[in-house]
C-alpha positions in Angstrom: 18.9 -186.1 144.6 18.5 -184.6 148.3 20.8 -182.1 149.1 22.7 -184.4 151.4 23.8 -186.4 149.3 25.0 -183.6 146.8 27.0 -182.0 149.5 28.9 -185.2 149.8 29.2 -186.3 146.2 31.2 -182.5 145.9 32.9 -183.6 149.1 34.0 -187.2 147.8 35.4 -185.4 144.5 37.2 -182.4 146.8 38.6 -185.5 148.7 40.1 -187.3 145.7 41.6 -184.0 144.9 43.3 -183.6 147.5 44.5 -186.7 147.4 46.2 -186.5 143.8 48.0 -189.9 142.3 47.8 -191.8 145.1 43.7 -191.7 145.7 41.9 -193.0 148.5 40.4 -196.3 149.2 36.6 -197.3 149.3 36.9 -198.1 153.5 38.9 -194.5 154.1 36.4 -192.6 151.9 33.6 -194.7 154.2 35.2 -193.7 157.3 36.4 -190.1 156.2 32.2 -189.3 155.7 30.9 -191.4 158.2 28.8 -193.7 155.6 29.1 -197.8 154.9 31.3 -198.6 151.6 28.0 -199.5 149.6 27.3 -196.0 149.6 30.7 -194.8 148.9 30.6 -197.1 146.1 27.1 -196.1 145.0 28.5 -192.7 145.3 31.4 -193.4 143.1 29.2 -194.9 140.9 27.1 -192.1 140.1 29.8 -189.6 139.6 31.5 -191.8 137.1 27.8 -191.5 135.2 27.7 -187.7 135.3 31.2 -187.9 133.4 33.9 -187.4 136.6 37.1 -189.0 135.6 37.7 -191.3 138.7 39.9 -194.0 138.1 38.8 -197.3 140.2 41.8 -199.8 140.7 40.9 -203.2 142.4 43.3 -205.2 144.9 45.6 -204.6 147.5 45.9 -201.2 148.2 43.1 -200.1 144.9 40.8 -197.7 145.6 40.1 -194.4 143.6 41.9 -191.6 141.8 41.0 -188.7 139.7 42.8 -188.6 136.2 43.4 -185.3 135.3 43.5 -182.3 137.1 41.8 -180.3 133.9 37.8 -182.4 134.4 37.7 -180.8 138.2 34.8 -178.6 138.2 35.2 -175.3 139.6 35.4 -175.2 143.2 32.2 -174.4 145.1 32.0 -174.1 148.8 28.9 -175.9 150.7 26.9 -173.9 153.5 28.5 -176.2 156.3 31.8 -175.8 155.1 31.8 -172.2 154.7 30.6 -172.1 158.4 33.3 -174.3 159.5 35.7 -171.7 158.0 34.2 -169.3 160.2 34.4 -171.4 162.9 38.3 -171.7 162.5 38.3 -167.9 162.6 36.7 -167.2 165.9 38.8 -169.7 167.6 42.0 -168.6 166.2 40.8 -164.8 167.4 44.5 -162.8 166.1 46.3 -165.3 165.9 48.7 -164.3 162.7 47.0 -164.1 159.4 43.8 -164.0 161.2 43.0 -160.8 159.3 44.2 -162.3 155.7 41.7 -165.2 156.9 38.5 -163.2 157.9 39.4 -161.2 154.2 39.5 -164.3 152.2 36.3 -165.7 153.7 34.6 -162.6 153.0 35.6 -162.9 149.4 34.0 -166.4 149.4 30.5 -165.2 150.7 31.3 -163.0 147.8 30.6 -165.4 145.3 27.9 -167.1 146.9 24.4 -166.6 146.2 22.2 -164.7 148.4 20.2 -167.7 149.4 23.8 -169.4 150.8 25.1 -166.5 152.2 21.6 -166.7 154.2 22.0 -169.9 155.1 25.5 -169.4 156.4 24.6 -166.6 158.6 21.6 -168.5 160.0 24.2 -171.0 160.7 26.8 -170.0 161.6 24.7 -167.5 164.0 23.9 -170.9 165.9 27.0 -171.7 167.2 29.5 -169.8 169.8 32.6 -170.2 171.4 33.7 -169.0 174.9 37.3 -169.2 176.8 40.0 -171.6 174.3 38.9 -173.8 171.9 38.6 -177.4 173.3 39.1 -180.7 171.1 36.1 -182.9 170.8 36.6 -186.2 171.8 33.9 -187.7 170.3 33.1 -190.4 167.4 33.3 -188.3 164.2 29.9 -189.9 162.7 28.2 -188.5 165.5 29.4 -185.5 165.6 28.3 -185.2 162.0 25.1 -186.7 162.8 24.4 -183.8 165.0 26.0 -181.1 162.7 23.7 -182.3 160.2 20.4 -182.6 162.6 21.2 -178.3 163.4 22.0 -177.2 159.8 18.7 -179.3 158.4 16.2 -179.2 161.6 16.2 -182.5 162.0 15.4 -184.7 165.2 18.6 -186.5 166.6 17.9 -189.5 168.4 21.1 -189.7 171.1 22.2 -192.9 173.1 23.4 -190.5 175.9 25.2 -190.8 179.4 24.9 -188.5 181.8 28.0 -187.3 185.2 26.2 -190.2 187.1 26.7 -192.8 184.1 23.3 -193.2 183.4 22.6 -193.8 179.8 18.9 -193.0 178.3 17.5 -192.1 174.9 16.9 -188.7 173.7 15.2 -187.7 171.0 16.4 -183.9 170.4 15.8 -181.1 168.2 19.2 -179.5 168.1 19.4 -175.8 168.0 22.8 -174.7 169.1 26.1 -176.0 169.2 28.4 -174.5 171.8 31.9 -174.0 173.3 32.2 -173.2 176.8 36.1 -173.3 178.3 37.1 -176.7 176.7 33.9 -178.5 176.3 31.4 -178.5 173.3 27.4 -179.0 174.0 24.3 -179.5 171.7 21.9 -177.1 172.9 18.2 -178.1 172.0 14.5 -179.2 172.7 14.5 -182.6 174.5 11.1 -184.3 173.9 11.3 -186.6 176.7 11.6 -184.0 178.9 10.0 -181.3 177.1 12.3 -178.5 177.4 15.2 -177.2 176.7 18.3 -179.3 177.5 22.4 -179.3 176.9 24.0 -182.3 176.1 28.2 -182.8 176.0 29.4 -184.2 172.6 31.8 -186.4 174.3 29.2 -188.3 176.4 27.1 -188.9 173.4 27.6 -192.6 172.9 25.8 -193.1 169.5 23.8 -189.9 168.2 21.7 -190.8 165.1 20.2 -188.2 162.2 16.2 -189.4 161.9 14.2 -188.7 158.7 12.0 -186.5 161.5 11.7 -182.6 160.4 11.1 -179.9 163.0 9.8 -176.0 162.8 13.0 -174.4 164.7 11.7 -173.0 168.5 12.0 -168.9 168.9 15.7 -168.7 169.6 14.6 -166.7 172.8 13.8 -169.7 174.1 17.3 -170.6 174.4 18.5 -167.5 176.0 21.2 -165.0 175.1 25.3 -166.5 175.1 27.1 -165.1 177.9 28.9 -161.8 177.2 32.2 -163.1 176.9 31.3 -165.6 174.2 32.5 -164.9 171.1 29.9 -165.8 167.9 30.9 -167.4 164.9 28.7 -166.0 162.3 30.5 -164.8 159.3 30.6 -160.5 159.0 30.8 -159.1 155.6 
């Protein structure tokens, strides 16, 4: 099983948690992880097999359900989400509780093995944030298409448009995600153009994760963030 899909067949039993009695259906699960309902059902499928007690109920309204709150498996964190955590953190800066945050994600690296808490540095010391956080108005699969494409070092291929409205085809290693004063950009190696190039997430009209592995460039390549920025890579 590539690690992929184990990430989301966690994620899809986290979900149902969450979700208690009243479950989820097969098209919100679909939507919620940016994959068709096959899968989703293919997914469901599988963790039925491995002895999760999902519940499926058919008709109007059906979906899935877990029954009984005593077969969850103990809560493990994924590298991405652990990152996204982080994330939270350095935009929230001190805010209240920001300190009771930063101490309970340090007890989750904690727990982690030293080959995650690797990963999550490496990361998490990708992306940056500078001036307030801005809200990404972008589709959520491909936002997750990209997120995916700079955790695993694979080649995005991006239907983008550009301030003139000119829409081309990029295929794009992605090797930093950045917020600069409202706005978030991909920052990566464009191979059409051969060099390094910034893309906004909200002019991305359909970004796609490709099957094509890269070797990540030396991040000097990319430059230093600008002093002011604020990095989101976990301290311990």
């Amino acid at each position: 099983m590539n690690v992929n899909r184990a990430a989301r067949l966690h994620a899809l039993v986290e979900e149902l948690r969450r979700q208690g009695d009243r479950g989820a259906t097969c098209s919100r699960l679909s939507e919620e992880f940016g994959v068709t309902t096959r899968t989703i059902k293919r997914d469901i499928e599988t963790l039925m097999m491995s002895g999760a007690a999902i519940e499926a109920r058919s008709g109007p309204g059906g979906g899935y359900r877990l029954v009984g709150r005593a077969t969850l498996p103990p809560v493990n964190f994924t590298v991405p989400q652990a990152v996204s955590i982080a994330l939270a953190l350095t935009a929230a800066g001190d805010a209240p509780f920001a300190p009771d945050g930063r101490a309970a994600l340090a007890k989750l690296l904690d727990v982690m093995d030293e080959e995650s808490r690797r990963k999550v540095a490496e990361l998490g010391g990708r992306v940056w944030i500078r001036g307030d956080g801005g809200v990404v108005a972008d589709s959520r699969t491909n936002r997750r298409a990209v997120e995916q494409g700079l955790e695993q070092s694979r080649v995005v291929s991006l239907h983008y448009v550009d301030g003139d409205g000119a829409e081309t085809v990029r295929a794009v290693e992605p090797h930093i995600l950045a917020q600069d004063r409202g706005q978030w950009f991909l920052i990566g190696w464009c191979r059409q153009r051969d060099a390094v190039r910034w893309f906004r997430l909200d002019r991305m009209r359909r970004a796609t994760l490709t099957n094509d592995h890269f070797t990540p460039w030396d991040s000097t390549l990319f430059g230093q963030p600008p002093e002011d920025a604020r990095p989101v890579a976990p301290r311990r």
